[in-house]
C-alpha positions in Angstrom: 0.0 0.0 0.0 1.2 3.6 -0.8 2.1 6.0 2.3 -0.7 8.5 3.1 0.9 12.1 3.0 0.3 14.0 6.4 0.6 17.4 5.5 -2.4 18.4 4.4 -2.1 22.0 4.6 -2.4 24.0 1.3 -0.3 26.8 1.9 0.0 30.1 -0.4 2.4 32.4 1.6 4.3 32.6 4.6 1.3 31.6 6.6 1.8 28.3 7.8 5.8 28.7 8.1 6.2 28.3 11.7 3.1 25.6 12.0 3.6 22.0 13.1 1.7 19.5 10.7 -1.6 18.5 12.4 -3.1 15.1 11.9 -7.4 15.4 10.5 -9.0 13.2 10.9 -10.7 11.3 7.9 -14.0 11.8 6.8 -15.2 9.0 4.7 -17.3 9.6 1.5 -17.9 6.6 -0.3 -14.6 5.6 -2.2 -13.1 9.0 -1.2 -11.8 10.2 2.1 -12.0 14.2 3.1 -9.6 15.9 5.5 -10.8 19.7 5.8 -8.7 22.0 8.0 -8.5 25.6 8.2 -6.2 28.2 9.0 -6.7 31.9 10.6 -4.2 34.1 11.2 -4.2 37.6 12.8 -1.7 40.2 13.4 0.4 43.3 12.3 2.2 44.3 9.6 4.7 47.7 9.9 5.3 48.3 6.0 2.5 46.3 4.4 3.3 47.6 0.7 7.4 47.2 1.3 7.7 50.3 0.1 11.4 52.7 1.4 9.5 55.4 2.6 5.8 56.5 3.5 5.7 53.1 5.1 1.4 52.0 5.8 1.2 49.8 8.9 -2.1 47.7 8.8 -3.7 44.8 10.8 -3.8 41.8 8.8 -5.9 39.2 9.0 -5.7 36.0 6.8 -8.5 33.1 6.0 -7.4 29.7 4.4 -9.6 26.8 4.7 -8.1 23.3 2.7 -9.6 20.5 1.7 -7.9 17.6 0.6 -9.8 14.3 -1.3 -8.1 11.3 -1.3 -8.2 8.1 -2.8 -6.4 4.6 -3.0 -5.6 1.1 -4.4 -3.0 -1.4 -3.9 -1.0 0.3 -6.8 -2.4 4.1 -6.7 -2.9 6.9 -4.9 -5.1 9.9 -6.2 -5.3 13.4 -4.4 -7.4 16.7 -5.4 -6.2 19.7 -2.6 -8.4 22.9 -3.1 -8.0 25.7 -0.4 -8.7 29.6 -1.1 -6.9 32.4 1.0 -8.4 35.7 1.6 -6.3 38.5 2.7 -8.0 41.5 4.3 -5.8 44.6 5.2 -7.6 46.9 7.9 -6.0 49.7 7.1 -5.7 49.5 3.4 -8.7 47.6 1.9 -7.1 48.2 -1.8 -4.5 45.8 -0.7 -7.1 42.9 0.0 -6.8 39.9 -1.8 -8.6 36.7 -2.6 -6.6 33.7 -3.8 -7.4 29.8 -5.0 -5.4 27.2 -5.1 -6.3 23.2 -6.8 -3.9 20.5 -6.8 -4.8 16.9 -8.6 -1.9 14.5 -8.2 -1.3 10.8 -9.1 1.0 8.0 -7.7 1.1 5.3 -9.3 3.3 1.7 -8.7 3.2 -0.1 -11.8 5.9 -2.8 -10.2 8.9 -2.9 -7.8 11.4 -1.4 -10.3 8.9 1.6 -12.0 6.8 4.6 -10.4 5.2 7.4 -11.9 4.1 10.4 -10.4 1.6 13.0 -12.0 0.7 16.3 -10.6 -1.3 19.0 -11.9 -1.7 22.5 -10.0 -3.6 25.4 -11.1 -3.2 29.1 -9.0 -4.9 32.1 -8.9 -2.7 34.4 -7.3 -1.3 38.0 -6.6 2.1 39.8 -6.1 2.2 42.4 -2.9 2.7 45.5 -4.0 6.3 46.3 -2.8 7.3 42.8 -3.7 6.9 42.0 -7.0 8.3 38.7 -9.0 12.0 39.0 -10.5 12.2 42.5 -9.2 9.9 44.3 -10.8 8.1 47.5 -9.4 5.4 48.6 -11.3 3.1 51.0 -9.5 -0.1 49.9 -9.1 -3.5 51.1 -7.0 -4.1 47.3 -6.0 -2.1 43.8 -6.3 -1.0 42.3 -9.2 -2.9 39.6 -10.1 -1.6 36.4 -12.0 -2.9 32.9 -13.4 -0.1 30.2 -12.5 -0.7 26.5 -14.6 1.8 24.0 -13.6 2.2 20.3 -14.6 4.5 17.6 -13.2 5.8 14.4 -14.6 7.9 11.9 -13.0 9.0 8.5 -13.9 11.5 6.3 -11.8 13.5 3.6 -13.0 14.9 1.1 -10.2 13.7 -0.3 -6.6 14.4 2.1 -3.4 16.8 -0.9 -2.8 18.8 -1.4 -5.9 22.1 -0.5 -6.8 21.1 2.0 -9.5 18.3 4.5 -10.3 17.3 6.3 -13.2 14.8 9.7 -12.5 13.5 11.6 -15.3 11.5 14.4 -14.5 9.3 17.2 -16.9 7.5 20.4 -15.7 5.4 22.8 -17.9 4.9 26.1 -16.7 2.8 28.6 -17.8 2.5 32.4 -16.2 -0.4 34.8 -17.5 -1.3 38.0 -15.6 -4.8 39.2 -15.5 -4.6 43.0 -14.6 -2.4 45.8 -15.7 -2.4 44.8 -19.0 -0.1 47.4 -20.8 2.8 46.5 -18.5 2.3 43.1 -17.2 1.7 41.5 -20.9 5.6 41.8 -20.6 5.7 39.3 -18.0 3.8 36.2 -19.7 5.6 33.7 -20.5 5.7 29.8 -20.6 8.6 27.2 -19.6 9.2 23.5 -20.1 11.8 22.0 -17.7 13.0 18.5 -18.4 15.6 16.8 -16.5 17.7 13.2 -15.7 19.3 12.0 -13.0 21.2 8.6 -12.2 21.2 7.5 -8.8 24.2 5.0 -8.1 24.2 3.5 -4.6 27.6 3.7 -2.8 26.5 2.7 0.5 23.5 1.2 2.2 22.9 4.9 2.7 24.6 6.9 0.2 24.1 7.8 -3.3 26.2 9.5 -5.7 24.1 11.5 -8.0 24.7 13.4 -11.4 21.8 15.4 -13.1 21.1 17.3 -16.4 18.5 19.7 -15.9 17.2 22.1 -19.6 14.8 24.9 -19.2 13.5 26.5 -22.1 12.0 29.9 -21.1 9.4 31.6 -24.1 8.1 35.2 -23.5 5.1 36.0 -25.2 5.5 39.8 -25.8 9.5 40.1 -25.1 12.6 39.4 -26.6 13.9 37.7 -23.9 13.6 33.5 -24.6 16.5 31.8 -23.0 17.5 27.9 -22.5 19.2 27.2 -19.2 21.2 24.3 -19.0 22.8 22.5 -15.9 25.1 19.9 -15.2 25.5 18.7 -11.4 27.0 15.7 -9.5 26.8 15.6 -5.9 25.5 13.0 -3.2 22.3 12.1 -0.7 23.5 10.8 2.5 21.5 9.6 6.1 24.7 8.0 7.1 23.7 8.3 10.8 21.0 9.4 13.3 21.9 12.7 13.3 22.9 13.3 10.1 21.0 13.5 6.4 21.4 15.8 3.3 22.1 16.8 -0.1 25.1 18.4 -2.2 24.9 18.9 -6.0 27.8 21.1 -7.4 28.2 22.0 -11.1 28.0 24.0 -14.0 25.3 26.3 -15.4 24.8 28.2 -18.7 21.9 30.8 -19.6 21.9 31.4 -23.9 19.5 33.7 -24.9 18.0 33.6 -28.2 18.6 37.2 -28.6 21.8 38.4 -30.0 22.0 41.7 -28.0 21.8 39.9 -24.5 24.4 38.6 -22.6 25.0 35.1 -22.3 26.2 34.1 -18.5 27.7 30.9 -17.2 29.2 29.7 -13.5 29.7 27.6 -11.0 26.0 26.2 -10.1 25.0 24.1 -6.7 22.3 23.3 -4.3 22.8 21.8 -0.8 20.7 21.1 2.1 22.1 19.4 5.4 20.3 18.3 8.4 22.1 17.9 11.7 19.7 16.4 14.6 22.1 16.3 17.2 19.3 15.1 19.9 15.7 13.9 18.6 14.1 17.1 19.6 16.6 19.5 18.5 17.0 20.2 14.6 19.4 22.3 12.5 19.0 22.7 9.0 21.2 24.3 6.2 20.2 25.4 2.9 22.1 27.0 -0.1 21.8 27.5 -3.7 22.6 29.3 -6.7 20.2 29.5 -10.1 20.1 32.2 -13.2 16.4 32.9 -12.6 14.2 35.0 -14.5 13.9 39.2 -14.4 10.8 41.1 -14.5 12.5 44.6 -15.1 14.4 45.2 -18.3 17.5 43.6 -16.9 18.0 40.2 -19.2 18.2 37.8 -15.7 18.8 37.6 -12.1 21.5 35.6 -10.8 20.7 34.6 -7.4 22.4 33.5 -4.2 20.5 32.1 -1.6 21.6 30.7 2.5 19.4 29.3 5.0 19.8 28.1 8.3 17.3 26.9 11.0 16.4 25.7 14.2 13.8 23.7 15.2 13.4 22.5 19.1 10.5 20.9 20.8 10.7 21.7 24.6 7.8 18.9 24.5 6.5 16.6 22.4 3.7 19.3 21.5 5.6 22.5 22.1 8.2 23.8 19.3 10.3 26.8 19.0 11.8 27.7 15.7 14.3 30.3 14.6 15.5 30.9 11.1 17.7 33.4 9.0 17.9 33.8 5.3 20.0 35.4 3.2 18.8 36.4 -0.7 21.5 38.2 -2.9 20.6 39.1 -6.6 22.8 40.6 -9.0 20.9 41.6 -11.9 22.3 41.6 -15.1 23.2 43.9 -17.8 22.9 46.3 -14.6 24.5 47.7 -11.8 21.5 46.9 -9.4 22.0 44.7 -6.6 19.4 43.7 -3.8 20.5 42.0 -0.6 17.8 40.4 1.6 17.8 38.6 4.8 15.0 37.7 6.7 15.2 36.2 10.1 12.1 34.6 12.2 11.3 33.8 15.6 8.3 31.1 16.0 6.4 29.1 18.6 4.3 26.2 18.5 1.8 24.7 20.8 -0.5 21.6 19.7 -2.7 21.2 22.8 -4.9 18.6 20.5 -4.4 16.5 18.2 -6.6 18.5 16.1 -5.7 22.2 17.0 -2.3 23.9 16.7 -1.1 27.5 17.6 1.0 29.0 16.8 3.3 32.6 17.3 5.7 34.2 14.9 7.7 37.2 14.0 9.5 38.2 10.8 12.1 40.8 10.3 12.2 41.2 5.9 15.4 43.5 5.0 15.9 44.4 1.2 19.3 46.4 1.2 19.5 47.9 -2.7 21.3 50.2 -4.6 19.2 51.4 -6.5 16.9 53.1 -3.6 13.2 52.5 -4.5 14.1 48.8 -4.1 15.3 48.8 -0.3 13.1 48.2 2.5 12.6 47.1 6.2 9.3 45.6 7.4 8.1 43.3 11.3 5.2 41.3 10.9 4.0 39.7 13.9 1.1 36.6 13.3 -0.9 34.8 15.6 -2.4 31.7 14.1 -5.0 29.1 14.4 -4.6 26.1 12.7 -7.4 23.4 13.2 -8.9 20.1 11.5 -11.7 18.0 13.1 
């Protein structure tokens, strides 16, 4: 039988960050079962628009029920996840927002030695003004809003116990704003990811790993198409109790299909390392480096990005978690450069099985030279999270 997934939470933003996963219980409907839950979250927001001056400080309040629809065989398991999150900003109603989210998803055993996983996802969402996708920072009266299609293909060749695995992975993305139109029609745009990876097993608990990865990015109104290509090798380890992770290290290049941009290549990696040195106490490390895509008229962003974390339960049902982030992008063909760090402080209390609360701050930092771009906001949330 296929594993149930526990985390059931459909999460749009930041709200759920800091949240333990709660366990629903099931609901059955025939063939199906249900597992609603909902979120609320309440609190304040300094600088709600990010903006470096003439900051608005607002309540915020935040609504995202979830409900996830689940069914299985001996050889499948099918998931729909629908939630919807309203935003509504006391003190600047403009800023309101409604958004949906719907997730189908297949997994699917067709022996020992082949999987396939299918996942569909289609988003209704917004940008906050202030913080706008690939740097952008067109001025608007109200959010941004946006139409996000995704689809996911995975096949895997090879048993979680064999000596060698082969992973082949697509993604098709497509990106269409709704509002805005004379300067967001800039910003359309579709991509098709496809990658390999060969798994070779070293130990009973390590894996050496080398990946291709293309991404072929078409604009619909720009002149800005690119393919991305990586190359990585690295390693997955949980060589002990304490001790699990991930290192891929290797070489990217971004062509673009027009002439007059400049190409960029460099060192590429992503690593993530998880260091449990008791049960209840949890550090994790984080960092990467991609050529990601620029909304301004810069050609791309290359971004460098460092995480730590730690998470501590004082009890089995009360956690603590504090975080820091650090975000630097160097756009291209520019001399703008935004550095961001963002550090959180969190708490946790499940008192039922059913019900978790939790407390959280956030400190968001956006150092820039060019001075429209910098900005310093707290946001403080108190939230419910609850399932029956």
């Amino acid at each position: 039988m296929l594993t149930k997934r526990m985390v059931l939470l459909c999460s749009f933003t930041a709200l759920s960050a800091n949240l333990q996963a709660i366990e629903p219980a099931v609901v059955p409907a025939g063939a199906f079962d249900l597992y609603p839950t909902l979120v609320i979250a309440t609190g304040h927001d300094d600088n709600i628009q990010s903006t470096s001056s003439n900051e608005i400080s607002s309540n915020v309040t935040r609504i995202n029920p979830n409900l996830l629809i689940e069914a299985e065989t001996d050889i499948m398991l099918l998931q729909i996840n629908y939630g919807f999150e309203k935003g509504i900003i006391s003190s600047s109603s403009k800023d309101n927002y409604l958004d949906h989210n719907l997730t189908a998803s297949a997994q699917i055993i067709g022996n020992s030695r082949n999987r396939i996983n299918l996942i569909a996802n289609a988003r209704k969402g917004h940008e906050v003004i202030g913080q706008q996708a690939g740097g952008a920072q067109t001025v608007t009266d109200t959010p941004i809003k946006f139409n996000l299609n995704t689809l996911d293909a995975i096949y895997i060749y090879g048993g979680s116990e064999a000596k060698g695995q082969i992973e082949l992975r697509s993604r098709l993305i497509d990106k269409r704003f709704t509002n805005y139109r004379t300067t967001t029609r800039d910003r359309d745009f579709d991509q098709l990811d496809l990658s390999a990876s060969f798994k070779y097993r070293l130990t009973d608990k390590t894996k050496a790993v080398a990946t291709i990865v293309n991404s072929k990015v078409d604009y619909d109104n720009l002149n800005k198409d690119s393919t991305k290509t990586k190359y990585l090798l690295g390693a997955t380890w949980d060589a002990t109790a304490k001790t699990s992770g991930s290192i891929n290290v290797g070489w990217s290049k971004k062509d673009f299909k027009d002439s007059s941009l400049k190409d960029d290549s460099g060192t590429t990696w992503d690593a993530a390392i998880t260091w449990a040195p008791k049960s209840y106490s949890i550090f994790e490390l984080s960092t990467g480096q991609d050529f990601g895509e620029s909304t301004t008229t810069d050609s791309h962003i290359d971004s460098k990005n460092y995480a730590l974390s730690w998470n501590h339960f004082w009890k089995d049902n009360i956690k603590s978690i504090v975080s820091y982030e650090r975000n630097n992008q160097d756009f291209s063909n520019s001399q703008r450069k935004d550095k961001t760090k963002i550090i959180t402080v969190g708490f946790n209390y499940e008192p039922q099985r059913w019900l978790n609360l939790g407390l959280g701050y956030t400190l968001t930092d956006t150092d820039s030279n060019l001075t429209t771009a910098s900005f310093k906001k707290n946001t403080i949330m108190f939230t419910v999270q609850g399932s029956l």
